[in-house]
C-alpha distance (Angstrom), angle and dihedral (degrees) to the residues before:
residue distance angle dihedral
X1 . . .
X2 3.36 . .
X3 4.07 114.4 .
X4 4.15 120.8 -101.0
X5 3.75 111.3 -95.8
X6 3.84 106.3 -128.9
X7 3.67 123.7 -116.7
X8 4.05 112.2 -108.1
X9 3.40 85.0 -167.9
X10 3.63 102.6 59.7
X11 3.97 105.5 95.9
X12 4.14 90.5 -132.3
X13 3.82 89.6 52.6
X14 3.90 93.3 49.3
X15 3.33 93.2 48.0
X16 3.59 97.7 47.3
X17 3.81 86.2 54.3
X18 3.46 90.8 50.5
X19 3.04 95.4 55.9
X20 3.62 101.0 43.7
X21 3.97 88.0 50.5
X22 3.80 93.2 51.4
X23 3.66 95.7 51.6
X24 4.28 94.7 40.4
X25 3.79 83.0 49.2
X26 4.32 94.3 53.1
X27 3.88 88.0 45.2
X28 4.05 92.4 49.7
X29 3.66 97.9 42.0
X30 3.67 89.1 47.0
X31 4.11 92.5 58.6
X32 3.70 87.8 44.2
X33 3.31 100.6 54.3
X34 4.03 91.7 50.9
X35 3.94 85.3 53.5
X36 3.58 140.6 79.3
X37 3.62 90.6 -151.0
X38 3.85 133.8 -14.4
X39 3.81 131.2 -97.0
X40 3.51 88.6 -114.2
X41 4.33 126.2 65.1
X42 3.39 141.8 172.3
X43 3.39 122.6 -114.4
X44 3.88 137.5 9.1
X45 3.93 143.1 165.6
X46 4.02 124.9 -106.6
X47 3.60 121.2 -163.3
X48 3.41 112.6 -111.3
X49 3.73 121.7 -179.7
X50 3.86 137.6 -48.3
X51 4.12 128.3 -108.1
X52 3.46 132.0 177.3
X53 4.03 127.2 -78.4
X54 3.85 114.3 -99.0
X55 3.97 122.5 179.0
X56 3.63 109.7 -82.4
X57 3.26 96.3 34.0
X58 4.51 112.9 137.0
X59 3.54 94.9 -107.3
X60 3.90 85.1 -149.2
X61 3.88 82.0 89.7
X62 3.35 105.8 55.8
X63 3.77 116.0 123.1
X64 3.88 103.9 -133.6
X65 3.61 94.8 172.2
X66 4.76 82.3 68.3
X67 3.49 83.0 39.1
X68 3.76 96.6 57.8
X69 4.19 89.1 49.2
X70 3.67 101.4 35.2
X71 3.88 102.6 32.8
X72 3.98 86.7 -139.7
X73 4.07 128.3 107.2
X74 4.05 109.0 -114.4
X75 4.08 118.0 159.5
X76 3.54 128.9 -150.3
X77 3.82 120.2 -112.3
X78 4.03 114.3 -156.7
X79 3.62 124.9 -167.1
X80 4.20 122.5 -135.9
X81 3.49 116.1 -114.7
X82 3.98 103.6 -156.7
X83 3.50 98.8 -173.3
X84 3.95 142.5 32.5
X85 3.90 94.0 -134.7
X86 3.87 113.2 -147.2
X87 3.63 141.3 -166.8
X88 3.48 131.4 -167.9
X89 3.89 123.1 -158.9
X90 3.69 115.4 -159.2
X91 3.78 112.9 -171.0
X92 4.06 107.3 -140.0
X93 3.86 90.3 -176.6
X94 4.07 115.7 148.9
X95 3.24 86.2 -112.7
X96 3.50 103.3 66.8
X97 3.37 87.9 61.0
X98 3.82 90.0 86.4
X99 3.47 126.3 108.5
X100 3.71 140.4 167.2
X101 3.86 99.2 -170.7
X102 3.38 143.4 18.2
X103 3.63 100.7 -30.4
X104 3.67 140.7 12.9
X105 3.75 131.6 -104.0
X106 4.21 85.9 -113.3
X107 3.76 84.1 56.5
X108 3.76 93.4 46.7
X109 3.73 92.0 50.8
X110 3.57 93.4 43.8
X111 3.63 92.4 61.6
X112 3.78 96.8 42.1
X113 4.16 79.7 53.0
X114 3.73 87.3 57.4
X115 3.38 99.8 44.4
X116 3.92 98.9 46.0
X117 4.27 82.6 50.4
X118 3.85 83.5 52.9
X119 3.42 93.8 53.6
X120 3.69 99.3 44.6
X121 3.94 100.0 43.8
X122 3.86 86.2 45.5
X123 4.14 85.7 68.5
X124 3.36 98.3 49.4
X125 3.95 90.4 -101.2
X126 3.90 133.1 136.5
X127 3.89 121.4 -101.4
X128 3.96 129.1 175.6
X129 3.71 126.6 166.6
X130 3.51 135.6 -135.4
X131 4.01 121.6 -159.1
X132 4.23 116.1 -165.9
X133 3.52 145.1 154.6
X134 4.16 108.9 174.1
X135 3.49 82.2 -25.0
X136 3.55 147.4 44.4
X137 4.25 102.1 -101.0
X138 3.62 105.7 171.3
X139 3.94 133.4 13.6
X140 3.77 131.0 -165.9
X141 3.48 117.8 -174.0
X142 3.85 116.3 -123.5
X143 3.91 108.5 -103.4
X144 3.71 135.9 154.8
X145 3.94 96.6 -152.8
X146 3.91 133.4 119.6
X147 3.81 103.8 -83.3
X148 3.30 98.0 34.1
X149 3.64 98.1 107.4
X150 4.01 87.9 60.8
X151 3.19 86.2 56.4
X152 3.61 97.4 58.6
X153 3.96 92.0 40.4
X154 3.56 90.1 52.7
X155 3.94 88.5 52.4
X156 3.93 92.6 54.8
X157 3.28 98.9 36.8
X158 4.02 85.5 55.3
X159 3.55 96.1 52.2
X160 3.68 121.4 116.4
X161 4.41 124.1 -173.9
X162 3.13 103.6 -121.7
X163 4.52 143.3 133.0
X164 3.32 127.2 16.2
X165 3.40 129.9 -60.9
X166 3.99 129.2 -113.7
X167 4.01 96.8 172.2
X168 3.71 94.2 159.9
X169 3.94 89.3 53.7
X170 4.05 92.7 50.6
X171 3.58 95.6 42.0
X172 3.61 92.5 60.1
X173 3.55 96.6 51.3
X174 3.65 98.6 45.7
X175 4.02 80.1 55.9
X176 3.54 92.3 69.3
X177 3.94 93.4 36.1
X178 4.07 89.3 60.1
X179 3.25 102.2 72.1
X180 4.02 105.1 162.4
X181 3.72 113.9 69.6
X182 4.32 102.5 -106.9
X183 3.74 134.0 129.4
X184 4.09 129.7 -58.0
X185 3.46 111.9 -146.7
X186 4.08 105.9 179.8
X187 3.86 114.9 175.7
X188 4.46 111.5 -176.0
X189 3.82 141.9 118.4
X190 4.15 81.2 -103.6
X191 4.00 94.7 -140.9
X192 3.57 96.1 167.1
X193 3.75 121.2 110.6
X194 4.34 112.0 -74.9
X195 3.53 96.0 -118.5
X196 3.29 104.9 38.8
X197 3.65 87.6 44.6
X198 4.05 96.0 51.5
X199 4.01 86.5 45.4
X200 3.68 86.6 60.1
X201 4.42 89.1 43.6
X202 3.71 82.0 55.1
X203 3.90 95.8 51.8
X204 3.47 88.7 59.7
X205 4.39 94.7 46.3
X206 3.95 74.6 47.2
X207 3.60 95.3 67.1
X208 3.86 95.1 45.0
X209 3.82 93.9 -98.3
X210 3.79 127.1 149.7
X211 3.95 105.8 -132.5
X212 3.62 127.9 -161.7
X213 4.04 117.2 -176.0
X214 3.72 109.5 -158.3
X215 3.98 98.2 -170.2
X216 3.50 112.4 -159.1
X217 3.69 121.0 -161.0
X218 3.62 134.4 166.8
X219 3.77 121.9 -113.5
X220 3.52 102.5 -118.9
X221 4.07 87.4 48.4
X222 3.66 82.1 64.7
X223 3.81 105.6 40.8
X224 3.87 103.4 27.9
X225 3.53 99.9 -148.4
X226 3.60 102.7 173.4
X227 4.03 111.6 130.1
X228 3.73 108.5 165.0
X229 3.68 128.1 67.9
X230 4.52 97.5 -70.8
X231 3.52 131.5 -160.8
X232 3.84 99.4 -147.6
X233 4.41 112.5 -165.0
X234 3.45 102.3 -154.9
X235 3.87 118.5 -142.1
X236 4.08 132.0 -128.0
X237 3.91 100.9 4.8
X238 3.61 106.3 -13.8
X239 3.99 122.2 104.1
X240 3.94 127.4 -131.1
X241 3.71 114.1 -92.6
X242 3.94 133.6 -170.4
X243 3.86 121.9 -144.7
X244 3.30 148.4 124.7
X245 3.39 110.0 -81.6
X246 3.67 104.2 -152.0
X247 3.59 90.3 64.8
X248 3.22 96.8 69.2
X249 4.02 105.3 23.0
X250 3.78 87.8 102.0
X251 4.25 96.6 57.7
X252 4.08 82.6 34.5
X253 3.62 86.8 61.9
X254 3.96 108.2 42.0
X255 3.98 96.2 39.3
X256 4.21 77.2 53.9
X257 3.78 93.2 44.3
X258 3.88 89.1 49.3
X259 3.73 96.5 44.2
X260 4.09 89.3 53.9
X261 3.49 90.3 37.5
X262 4.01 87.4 59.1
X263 3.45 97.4 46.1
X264 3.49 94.4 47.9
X265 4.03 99.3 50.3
X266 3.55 86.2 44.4
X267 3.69 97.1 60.1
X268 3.55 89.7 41.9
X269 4.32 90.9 58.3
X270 3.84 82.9 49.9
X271 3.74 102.1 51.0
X272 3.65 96.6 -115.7
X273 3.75 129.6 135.9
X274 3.59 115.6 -118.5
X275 4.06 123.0 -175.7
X276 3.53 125.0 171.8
X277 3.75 119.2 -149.4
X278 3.86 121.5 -177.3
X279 3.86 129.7 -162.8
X280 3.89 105.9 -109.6
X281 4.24 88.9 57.4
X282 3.78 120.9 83.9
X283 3.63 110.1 -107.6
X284 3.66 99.7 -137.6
X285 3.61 95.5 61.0
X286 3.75 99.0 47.0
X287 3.89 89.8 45.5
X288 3.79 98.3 43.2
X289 4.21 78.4 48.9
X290 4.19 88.2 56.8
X291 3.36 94.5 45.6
X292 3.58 101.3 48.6
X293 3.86 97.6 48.0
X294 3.94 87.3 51.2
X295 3.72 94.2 46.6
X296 3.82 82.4 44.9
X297 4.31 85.9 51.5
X298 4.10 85.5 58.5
X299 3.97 89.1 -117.5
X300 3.93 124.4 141.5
């Protein structure tokens, strides 16, 4: 069933966008600013295929390296691509609707959704975004047009924590949905089994996509700072359970540590960003900090 479109004309919903916009924009202009250019531009050439020299030809693309084997004249051909095509993937999963502080991880992620659509649009680029939880919930087609930054606040500001999650499942079937080469942008807590999850990473890598994995975790996922006896409700499937938590912080905290860890080298093996961004740090600083070591790497 497709998701509820929100009402832009309810007061709460434009102010929530309004919000969300405002703050997006201070984070993106920030980067920019720092920069010479962006990570992210426009247009570029692909080689395409060779053919064979005929008079009148710009000699400028002649392939001497063919020439040099074959002793005949062939040029290359390239094909324009107009438009870095993007797609965000915001996980909508009960359990990101957990949070220790101020805001929840959803919240987190939806501003690291608006800011990344920002950033795109603002180079002439396409953007869509894709909300899910075992499922697919909401999909925006990835344009570069006018509007289509309501459309993506709209989306966020629309989108509710809730079911399980099956990320594995949905990343493999938005693998075979994107079928033009473009950028991956997925932003979630990733609580999905490693190897299932990294076969899905590799789906997309498969298909000639550019992933980044934003994982978002809250701080006291990280640090476990519970010292008094805790009643902890756990979300999707898991059932509420009352200890003490400092006698098991120290298991808590390596099978965590080994879970990231695992995540982390395997996005690394398969050439794919990864960037993990907890709740008690201010976003602009950690995403300015992405940005600027890939810009630094030389990649779009």
């Amino acid at each position: 069933m497709a998701a509820k479109k929100p009402d832009f004309l309810d007061p709460k919903v434009l102010n929530k966008i309004t919000r969300l916009d405002l703050k997006a924009r201070h984070i993106v202009e920030g980067f920019v600013a720092g920069m010479h250019k962006s990570p992210y531009h426009g247009f570029s050439v692909e080689f395409a295929e060779h053919r064979e020299y005929t008079p009148g030809d710009d000699l400028k693309h002649l392939d001497w390296k063919v020439f040099g084997r074959s002793d005949r004249l062939f040029i290359k051909e390239y094909e324009l691509e107009t438009n870095l095509r993007s797609h965000i993937l915001l996980d909508c999963s009960e359990s990101m609707d957990y949070g220790s502080g101020e805001s929840t991880k959803l919240e987190l992620a939806c501003l690291i959704a608006a800011s990344m659509a920002h950033l795109i649009l603002r180079q002439q680029d396409a953007v869509g975004i894709v909300t899910f939880d075992k499922e697919v919930r909401s999909f925006v087609p990835s344009h570069s047009g006018k509007g289509q930054m309501s459309a993506v606040l709209g989306t966020l500001s629309g989108a509710k924590a809730a079911n399980k999650t099956d990320v594995s499942t949905v990343f493999h079937q938005l693998a075979e949905r994107f079928t033009r080469k473009g950028l991956v942008i997925i932003i979630s807590d990733l609580f999905d089994d490693p190897d299932r999850l990294l076969k899905s990473l590799q789906h997309f890598r498969h298909r000639r996509q550019d992933v980044i994995v934003f994982h978002v975790l809250d701080e006291y996922e990280v640090t476990f700072p519970f010292q008094r006896m805790t009643l902890f409700e756990g979300l999707e499937e898991y059932p509420k359970l009352l200890v003490d938590p400092r006698a098991l912080r120290q298991a808590y905290l390596e099978e965590v540590e080994r879970f990231v860890s695992r995540i982390k080298r395997g996005c690394v093996l398969n050439s794919i960003d990864y960037a993990q961004i907890t709740t008690d740090r201010p976003l602009d600083i950690e995403l300015t900090k992405y940005l600027a070591g890939r810009l630094a790497l030389g990649r779009r």
